[in-house]
mmCIF file of the C-alpha atoms, coordinates in Angstrom:
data_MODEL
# 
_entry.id   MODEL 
# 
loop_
_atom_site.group_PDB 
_atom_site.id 
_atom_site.type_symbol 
_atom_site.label_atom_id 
_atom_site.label_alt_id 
_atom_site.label_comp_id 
_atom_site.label_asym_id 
_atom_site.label_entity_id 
_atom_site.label_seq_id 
_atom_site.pdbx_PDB_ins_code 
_atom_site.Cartn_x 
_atom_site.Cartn_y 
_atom_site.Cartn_z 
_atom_site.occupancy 
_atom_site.B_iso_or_equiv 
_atom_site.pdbx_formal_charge 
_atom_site.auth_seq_id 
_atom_site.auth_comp_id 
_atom_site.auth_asym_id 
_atom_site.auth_atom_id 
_atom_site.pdbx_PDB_model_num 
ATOM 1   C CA . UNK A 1 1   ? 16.846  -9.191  -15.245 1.00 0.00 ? 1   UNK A CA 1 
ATOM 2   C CA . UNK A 1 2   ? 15.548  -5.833  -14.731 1.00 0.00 ? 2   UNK A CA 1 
ATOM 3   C CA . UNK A 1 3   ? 13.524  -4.597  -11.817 1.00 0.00 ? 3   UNK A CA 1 
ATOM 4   C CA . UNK A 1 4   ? 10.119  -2.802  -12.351 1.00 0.00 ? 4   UNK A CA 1 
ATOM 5   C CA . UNK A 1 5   ? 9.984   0.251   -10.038 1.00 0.00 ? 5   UNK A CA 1 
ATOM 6   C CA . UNK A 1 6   ? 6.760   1.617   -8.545  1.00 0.00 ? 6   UNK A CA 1 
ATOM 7   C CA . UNK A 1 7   ? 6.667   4.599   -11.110 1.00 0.00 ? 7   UNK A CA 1 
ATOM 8   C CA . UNK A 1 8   ? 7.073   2.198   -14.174 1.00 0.00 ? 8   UNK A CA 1 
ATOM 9   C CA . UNK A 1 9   ? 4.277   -0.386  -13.273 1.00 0.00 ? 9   UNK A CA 1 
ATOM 10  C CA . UNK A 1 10  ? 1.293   3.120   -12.519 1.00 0.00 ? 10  UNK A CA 1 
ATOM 11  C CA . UNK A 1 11  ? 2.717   4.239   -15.944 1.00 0.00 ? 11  UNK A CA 1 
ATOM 12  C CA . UNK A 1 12  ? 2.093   0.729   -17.360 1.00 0.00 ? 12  UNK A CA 1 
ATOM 13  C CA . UNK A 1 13  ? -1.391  0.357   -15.836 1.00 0.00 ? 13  UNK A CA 1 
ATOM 14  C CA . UNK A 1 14  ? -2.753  4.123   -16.932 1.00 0.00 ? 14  UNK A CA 1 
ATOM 15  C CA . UNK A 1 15  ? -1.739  2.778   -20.368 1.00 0.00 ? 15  UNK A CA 1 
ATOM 16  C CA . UNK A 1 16  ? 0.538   5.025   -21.398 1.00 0.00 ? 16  UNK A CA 1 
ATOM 17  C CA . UNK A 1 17  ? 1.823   4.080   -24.469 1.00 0.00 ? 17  UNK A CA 1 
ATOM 18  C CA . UNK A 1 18  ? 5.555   5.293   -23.969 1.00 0.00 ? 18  UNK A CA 1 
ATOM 19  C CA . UNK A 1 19  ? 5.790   2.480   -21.153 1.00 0.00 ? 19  UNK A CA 1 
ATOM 20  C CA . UNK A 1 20  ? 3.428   -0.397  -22.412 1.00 0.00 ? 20  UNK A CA 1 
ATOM 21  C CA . UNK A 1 21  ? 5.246   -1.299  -25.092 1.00 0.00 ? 21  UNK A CA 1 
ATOM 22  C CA . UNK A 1 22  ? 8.452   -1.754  -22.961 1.00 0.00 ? 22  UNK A CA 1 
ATOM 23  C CA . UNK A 1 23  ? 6.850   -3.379  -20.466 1.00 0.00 ? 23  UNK A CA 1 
ATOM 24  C CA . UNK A 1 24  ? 4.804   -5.710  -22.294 1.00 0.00 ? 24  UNK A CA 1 
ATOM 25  C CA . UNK A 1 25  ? 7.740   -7.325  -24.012 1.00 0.00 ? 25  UNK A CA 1 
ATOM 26  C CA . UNK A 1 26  ? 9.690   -7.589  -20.312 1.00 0.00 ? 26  UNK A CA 1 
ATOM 27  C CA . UNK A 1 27  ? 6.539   -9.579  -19.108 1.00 0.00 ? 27  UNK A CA 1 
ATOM 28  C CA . UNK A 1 28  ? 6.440   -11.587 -21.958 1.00 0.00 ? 28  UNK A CA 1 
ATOM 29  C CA . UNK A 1 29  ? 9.986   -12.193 -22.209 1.00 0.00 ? 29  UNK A CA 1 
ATOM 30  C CA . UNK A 1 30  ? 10.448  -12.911 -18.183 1.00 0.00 ? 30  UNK A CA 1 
ATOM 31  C CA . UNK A 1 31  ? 12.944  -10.235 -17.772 1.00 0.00 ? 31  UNK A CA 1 
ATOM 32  C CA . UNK A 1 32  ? 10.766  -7.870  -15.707 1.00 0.00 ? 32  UNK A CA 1 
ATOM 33  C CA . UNK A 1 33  ? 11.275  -8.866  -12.039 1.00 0.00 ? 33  UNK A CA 1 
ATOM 34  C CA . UNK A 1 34  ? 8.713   -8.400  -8.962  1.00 0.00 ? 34  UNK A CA 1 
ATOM 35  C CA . UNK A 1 35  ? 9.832   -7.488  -5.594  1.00 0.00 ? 35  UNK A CA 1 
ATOM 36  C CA . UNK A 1 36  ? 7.891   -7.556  -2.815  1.00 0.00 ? 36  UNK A CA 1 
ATOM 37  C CA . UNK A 1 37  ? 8.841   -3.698  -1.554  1.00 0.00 ? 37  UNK A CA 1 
ATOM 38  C CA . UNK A 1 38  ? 7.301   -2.383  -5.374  1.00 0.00 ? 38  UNK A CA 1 
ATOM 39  C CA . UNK A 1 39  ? 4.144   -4.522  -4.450  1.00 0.00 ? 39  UNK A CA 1 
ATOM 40  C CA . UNK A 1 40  ? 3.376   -3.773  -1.509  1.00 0.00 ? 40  UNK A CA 1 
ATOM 41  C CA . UNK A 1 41  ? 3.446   0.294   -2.206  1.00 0.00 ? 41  UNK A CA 1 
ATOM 42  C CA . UNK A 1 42  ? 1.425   -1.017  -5.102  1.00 0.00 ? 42  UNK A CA 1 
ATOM 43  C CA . UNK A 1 43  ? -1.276  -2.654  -3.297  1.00 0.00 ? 43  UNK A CA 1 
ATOM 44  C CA . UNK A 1 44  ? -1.065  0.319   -0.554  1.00 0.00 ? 44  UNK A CA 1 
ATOM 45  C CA . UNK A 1 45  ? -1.796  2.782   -3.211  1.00 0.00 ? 45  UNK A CA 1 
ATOM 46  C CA . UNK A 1 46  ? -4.532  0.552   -5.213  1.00 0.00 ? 46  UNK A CA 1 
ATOM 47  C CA . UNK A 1 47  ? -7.947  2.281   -4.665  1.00 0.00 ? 47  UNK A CA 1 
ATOM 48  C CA . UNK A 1 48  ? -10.327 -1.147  -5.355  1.00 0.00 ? 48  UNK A CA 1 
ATOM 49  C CA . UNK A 1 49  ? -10.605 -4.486  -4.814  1.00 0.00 ? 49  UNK A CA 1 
ATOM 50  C CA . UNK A 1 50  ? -10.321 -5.094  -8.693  1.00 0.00 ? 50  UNK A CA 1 
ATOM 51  C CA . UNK A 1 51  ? -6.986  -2.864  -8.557  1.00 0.00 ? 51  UNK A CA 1 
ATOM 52  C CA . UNK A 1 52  ? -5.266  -4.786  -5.584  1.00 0.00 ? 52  UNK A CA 1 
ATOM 53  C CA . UNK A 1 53  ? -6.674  -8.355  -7.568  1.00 0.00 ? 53  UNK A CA 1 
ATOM 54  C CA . UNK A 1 54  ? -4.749  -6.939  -10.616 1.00 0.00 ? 54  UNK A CA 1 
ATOM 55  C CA . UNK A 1 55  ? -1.734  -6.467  -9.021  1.00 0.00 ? 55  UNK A CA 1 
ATOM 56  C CA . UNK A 1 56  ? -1.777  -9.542  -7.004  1.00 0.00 ? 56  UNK A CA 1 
ATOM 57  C CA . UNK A 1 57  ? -2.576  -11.584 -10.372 1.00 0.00 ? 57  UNK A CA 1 
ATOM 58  C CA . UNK A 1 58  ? 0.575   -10.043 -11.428 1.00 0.00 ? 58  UNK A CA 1 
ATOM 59  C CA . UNK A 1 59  ? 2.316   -10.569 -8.211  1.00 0.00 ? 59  UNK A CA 1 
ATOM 60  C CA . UNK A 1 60  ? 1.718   -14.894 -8.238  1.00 0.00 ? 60  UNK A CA 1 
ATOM 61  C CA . UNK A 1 61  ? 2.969   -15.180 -11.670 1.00 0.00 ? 61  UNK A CA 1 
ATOM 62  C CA . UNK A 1 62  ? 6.051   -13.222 -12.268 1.00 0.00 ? 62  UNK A CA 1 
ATOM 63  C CA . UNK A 1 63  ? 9.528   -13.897 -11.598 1.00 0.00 ? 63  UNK A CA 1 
ATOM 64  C CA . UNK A 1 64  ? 10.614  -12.299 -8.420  1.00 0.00 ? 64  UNK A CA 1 
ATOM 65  C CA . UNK A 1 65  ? 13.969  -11.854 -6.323  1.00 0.00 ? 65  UNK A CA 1 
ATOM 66  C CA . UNK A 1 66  ? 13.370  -13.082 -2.699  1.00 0.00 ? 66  UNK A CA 1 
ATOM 67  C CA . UNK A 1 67  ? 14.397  -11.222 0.033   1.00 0.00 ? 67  UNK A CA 1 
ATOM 68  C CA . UNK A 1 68  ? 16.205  -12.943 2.859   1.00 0.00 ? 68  UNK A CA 1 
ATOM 69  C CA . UNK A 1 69  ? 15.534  -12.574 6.507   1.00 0.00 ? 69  UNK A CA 1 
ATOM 70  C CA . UNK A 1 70  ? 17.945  -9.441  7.970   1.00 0.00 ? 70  UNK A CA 1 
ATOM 71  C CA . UNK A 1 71  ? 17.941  -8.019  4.325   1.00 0.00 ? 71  UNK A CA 1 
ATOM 72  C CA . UNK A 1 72  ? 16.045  -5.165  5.587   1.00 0.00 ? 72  UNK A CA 1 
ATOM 73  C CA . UNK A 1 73  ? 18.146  -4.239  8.413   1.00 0.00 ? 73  UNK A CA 1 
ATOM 74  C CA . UNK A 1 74  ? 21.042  -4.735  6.149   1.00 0.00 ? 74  UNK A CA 1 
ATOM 75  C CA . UNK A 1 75  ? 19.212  -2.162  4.043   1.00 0.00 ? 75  UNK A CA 1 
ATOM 76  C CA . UNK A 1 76  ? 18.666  0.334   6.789   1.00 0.00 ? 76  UNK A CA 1 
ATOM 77  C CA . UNK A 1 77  ? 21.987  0.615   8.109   1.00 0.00 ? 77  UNK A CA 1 
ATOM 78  C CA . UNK A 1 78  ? 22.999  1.093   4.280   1.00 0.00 ? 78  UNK A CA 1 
ATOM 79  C CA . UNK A 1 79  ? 20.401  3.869   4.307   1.00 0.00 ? 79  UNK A CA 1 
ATOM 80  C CA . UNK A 1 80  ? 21.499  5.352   7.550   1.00 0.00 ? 80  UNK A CA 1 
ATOM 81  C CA . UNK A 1 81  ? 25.229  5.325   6.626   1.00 0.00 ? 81  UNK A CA 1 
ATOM 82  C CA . UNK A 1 82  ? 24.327  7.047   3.454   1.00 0.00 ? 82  UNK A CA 1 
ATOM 83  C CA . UNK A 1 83  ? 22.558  9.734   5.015   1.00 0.00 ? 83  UNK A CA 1 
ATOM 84  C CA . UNK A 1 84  ? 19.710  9.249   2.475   1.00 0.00 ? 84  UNK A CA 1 
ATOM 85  C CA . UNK A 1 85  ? 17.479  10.291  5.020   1.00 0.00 ? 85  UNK A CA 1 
ATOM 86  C CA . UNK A 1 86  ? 18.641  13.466  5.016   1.00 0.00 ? 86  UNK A CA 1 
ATOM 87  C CA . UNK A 1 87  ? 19.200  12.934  0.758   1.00 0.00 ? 87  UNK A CA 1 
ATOM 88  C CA . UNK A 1 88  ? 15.225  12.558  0.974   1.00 0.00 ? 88  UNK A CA 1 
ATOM 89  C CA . UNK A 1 89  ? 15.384  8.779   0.046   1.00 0.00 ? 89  UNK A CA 1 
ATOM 90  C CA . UNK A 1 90  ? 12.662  6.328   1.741   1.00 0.00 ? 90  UNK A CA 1 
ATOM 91  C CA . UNK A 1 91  ? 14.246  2.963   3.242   1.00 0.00 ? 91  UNK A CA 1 
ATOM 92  C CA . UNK A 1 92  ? 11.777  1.290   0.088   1.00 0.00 ? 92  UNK A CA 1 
ATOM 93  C CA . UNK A 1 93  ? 13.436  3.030   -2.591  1.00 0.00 ? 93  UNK A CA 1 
ATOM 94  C CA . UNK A 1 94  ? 17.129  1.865   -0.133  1.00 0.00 ? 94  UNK A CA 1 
ATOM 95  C CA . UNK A 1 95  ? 15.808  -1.644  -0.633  1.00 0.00 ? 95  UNK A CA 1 
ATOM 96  C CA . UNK A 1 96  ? 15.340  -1.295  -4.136  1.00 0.00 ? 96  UNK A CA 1 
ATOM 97  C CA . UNK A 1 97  ? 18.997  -0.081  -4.365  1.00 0.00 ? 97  UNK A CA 1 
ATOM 98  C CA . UNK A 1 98  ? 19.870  -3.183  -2.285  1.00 0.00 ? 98  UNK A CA 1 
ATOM 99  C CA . UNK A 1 99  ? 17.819  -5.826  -4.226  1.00 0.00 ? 99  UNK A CA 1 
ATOM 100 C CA . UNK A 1 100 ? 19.441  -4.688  -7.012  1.00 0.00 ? 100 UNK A CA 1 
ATOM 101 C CA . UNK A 1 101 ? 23.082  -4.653  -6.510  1.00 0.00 ? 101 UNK A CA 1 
ATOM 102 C CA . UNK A 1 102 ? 22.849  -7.898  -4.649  1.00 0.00 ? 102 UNK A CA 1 
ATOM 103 C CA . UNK A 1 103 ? 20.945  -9.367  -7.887  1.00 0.00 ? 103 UNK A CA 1 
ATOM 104 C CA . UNK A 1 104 ? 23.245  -7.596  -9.921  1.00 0.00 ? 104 UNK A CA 1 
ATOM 105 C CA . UNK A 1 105 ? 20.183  -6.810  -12.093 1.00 0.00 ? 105 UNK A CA 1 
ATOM 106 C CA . UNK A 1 106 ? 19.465  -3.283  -13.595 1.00 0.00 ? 106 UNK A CA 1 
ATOM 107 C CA . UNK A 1 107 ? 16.261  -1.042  -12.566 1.00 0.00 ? 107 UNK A CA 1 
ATOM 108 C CA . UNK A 1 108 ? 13.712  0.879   -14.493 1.00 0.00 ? 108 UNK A CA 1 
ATOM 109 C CA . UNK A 1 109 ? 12.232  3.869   -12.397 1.00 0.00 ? 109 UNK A CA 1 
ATOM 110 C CA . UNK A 1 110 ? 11.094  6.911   -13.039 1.00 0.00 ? 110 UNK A CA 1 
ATOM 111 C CA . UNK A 1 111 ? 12.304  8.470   -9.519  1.00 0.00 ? 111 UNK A CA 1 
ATOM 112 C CA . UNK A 1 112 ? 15.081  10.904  -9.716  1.00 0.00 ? 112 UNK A CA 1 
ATOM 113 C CA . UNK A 1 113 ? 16.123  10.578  -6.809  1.00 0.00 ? 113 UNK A CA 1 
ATOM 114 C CA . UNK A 1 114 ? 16.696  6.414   -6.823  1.00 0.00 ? 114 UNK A CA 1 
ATOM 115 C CA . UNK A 1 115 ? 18.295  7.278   -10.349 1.00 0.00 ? 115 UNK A CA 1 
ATOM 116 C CA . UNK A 1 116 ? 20.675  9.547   -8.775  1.00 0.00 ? 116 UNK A CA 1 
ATOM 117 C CA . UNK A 1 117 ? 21.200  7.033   -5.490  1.00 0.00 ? 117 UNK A CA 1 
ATOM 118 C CA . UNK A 1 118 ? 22.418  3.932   -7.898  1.00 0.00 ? 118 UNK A CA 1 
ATOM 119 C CA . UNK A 1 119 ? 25.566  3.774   -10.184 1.00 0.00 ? 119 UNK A CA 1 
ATOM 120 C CA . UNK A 1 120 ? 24.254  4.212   -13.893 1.00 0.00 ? 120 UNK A CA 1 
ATOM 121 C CA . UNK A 1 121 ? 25.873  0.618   -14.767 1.00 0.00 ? 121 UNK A CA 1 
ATOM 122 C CA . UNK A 1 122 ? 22.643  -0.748  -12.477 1.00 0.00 ? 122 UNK A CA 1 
ATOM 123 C CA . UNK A 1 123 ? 20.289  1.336   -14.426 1.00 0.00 ? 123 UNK A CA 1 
ATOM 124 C CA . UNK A 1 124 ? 17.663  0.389   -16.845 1.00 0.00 ? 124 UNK A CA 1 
ATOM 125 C CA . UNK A 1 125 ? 16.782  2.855   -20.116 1.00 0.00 ? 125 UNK A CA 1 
ATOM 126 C CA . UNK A 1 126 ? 15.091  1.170   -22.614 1.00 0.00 ? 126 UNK A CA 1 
ATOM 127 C CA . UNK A 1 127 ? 16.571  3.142   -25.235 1.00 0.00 ? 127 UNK A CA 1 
ATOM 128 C CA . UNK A 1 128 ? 20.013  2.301   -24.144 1.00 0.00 ? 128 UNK A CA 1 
ATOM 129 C CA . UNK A 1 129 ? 19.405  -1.693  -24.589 1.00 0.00 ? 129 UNK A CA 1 
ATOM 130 C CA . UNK A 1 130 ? 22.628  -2.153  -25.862 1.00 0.00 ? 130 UNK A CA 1 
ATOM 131 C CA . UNK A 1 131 ? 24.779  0.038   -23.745 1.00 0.00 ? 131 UNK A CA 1 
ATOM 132 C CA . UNK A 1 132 ? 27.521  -2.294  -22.104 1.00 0.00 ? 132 UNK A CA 1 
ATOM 133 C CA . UNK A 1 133 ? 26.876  -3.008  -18.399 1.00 0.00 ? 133 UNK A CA 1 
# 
């Protein structure tokens, strides 16, 4: 299952066609995985009500991976002991990390920094689909 970051879903919904194409067959397919941190800076960032209905449309019908209750102090602490405060990574893009090791899933960002905070095994390139995980 891979995880859709924040960077890949604005790329998907300007229609850029290096990202579309990708991302259409991991909706299709039910690989591409919602979380509710990607969301909600989604909907925070939409600038309409047709945007956040779009993304909330999306939100209902794809798969997602729950987070359970204390996750996000789990998360912070993780952050915290990591220092990626000071590494200039937000506690979102620490829950992302988190979501995905404990799904053992991969992510698809765009953001350097979360690419550079994860081990590459947990990483998602589409051009790499066969590299061994």
């Amino acid at each position: 299952m891979i995880i859709i970051d924040t960077s890949i879903w604005i790329e998907f919904f300007r229609q850029n066609p290096e990202y579309v194409r990708e991302m259409t067959s991991l909706l299709e397919n039910r690989q591409g995985v919602a979380i509710e941190p990607v969301f909600a800076e989604l909907v925070y960032g939409s600038k309409s009500r047709k945007e956040r209905n779009l993304l909330m449309a999306y939100w209902k019908v794809l798969p997602k991976f729950s987070i359970q209750e204390g996750f996000l102090l789990e998360s912070a602490e993780y952050a915290n002991t990591n220092n990626h405060q000071n590494l200039g990574i937000g506690l979102i893009d620490s829950i992302i990390i988190m979501v995905t090791w404990q799904n053992q899933a991969r992510l698809w960002t765009l953001d350097k920094k979360l690419m550079n905070s994860i081990d590459a095994r947990f990483l998602y390139l589409p051009d790499e689909r066969e590299r061994p995980q």
